[in-house]
N, C-alpha and C positions, 0 to 999 in steps of 0.2 A: 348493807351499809359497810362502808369500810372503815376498821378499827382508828385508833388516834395513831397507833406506828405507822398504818399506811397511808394513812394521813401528811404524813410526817414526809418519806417515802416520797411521796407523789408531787412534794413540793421543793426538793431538791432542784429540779433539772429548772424551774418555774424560777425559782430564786436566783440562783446562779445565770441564768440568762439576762433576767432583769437588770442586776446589779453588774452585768457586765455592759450592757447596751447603755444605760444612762451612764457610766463614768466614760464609756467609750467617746461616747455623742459629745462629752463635754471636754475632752482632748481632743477631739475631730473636730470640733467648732474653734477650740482658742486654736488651732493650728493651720484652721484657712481663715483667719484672723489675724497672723502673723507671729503666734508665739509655739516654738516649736517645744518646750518643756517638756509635755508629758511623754512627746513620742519620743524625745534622748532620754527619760529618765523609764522607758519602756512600759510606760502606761496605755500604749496606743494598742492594747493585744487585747483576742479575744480568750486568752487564757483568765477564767475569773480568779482564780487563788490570788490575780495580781490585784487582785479588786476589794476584796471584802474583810468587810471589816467587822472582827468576833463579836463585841457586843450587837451592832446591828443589825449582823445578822441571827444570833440569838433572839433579837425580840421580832425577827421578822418571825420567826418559827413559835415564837410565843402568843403573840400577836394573829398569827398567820395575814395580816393585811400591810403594818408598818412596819420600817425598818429602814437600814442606810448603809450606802458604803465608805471604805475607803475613800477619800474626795483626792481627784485627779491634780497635780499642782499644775498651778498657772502662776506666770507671770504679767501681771498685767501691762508692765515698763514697756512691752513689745505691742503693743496695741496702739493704733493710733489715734483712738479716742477710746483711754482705759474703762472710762465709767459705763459707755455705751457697749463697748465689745463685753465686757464682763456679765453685761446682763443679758448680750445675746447667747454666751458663752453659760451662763448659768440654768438662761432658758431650753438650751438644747438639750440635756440630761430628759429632765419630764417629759419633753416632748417627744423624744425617741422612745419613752415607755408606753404614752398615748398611742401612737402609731403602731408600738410590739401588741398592744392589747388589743389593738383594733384588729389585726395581722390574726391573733390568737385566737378572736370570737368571729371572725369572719371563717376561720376553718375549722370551728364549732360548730359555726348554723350551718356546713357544710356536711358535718357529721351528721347531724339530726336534719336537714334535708332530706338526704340521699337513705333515709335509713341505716347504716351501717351500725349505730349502739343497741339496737335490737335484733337485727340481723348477726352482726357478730359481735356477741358480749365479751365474751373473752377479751377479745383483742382490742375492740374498741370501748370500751366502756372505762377502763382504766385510761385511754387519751381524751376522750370527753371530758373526764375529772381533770387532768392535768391539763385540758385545754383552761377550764374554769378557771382552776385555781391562776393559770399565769399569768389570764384578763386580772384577777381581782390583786394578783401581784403587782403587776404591771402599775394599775390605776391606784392601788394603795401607792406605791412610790409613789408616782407621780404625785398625786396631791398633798401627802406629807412633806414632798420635798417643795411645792410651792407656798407652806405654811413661814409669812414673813420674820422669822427668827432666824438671827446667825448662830450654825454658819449654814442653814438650809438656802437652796439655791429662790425659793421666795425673796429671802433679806437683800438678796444680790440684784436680783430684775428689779429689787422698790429701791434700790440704792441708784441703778441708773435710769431710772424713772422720775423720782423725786427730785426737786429743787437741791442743790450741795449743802445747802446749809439743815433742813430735815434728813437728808440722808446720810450728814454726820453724827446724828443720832443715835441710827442704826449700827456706827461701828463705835460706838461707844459702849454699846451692848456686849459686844464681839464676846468680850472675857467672861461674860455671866450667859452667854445665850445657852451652852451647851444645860446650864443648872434651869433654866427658865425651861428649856422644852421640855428636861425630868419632869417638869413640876407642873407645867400643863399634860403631859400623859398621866400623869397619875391621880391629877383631876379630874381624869377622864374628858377635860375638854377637846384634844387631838380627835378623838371618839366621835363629841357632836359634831365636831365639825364638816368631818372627814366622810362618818360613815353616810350619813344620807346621800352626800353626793356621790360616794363609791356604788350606791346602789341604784340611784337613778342611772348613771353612767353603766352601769356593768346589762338592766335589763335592758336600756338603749342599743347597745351593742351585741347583744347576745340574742336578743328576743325573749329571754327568760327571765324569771326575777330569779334576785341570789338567794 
């Protein structure tokens, strides 16, 4: 078993990828969409330090499943249907961590196929772990970030989904959403929500339960 440091350790390279793919994805989207913001304001790089952001990622490491970054700026003015680009714009963050996760447990069941984490422990047994841990990174963002609270990219897909006059609801929240999500994490509702799905998804994809 390996201790909680290497624990710790082994979720570095997992995080920092994450959090670099989903703000990427969601500068890459508003920018073949028409708004070039994030890549003049150099958000479009895959350096992550340009990314993250210290509380969230703290509780990613606390948590080891949720967390959040730095959110990439957009403009929506340069859209030409703001409400609808912003939620495809919103949707591509998640979706590029769906697809990293998928990416991640598809050369996990490739490890454990092929034999190689018995064959060679050493070397392999420590990417196996980090294969895991980057699926359950991966898919924690993703579904935390689809949880309908502003400013999680959820509130944004329900805002160009919904009728204008319901989805002006939602940014009426704006100013309180950041206190509403403290206070669903610490009621542990993020938790019910989140985890069973993270675990149907993760044995789905990996062949293995978590």
């Amino acid at each position: 078993m390996y201790s909680t440091v290497q624990q710790i350790l082994l979720m570095i390279v997992p995080v920092l990828l994450a959090v670099t793919v989903h703000e990427v994805a969601h500068g890459w989207m508003a920018l073949r969409l028409g708004d070039p913001t994030a890549k003049l304001l150099g958000r479009l790089t895959l350096n992550p330090f340009k990314h993250l952001d210290p509380i969230g990622t703290l509780v990613f490491f606390l948590t080891r499943t949720i967390g959040w970054a730095k959110p990439v700026p957009v403009n929506p003015f340069n859209f030409r249907d703001p409400r609808r680009d912003m939620a495809f714009v919103a949707l591509a963050g998640p979706m590029a961590n769906v697809l990293l996760a998928l990416l991640c447990a598809l050369a996990y069941r490739g490890l454990v196929f092929w034999g190689l984490v018995e064959r060679f422990e050493l070397l392999f047994l420590p990417l196996s772990l980090m294969l895991r841990i980057a699926v359950i990174v991966n898919l924690g963002l993703a579904l935390f970030n689809l949880i309908p609270v502003p400013p999680l990219d959820g509130s944004r897909i329900l805002m160009g989904i919904l009728p204008r006059k319901k989805a002006r609801a939602l940014v009426y929240l704006e100013p309180y959403g950041f206190i509403i999500l403290v206070g669903l994490i610490l009621l542990g509702v993020v938790r019910a929500v989140i985890y069973p799905v993270l675990y149907s998804l993760f044995g789905l994809f990996t062949g293995h339960p978590l």
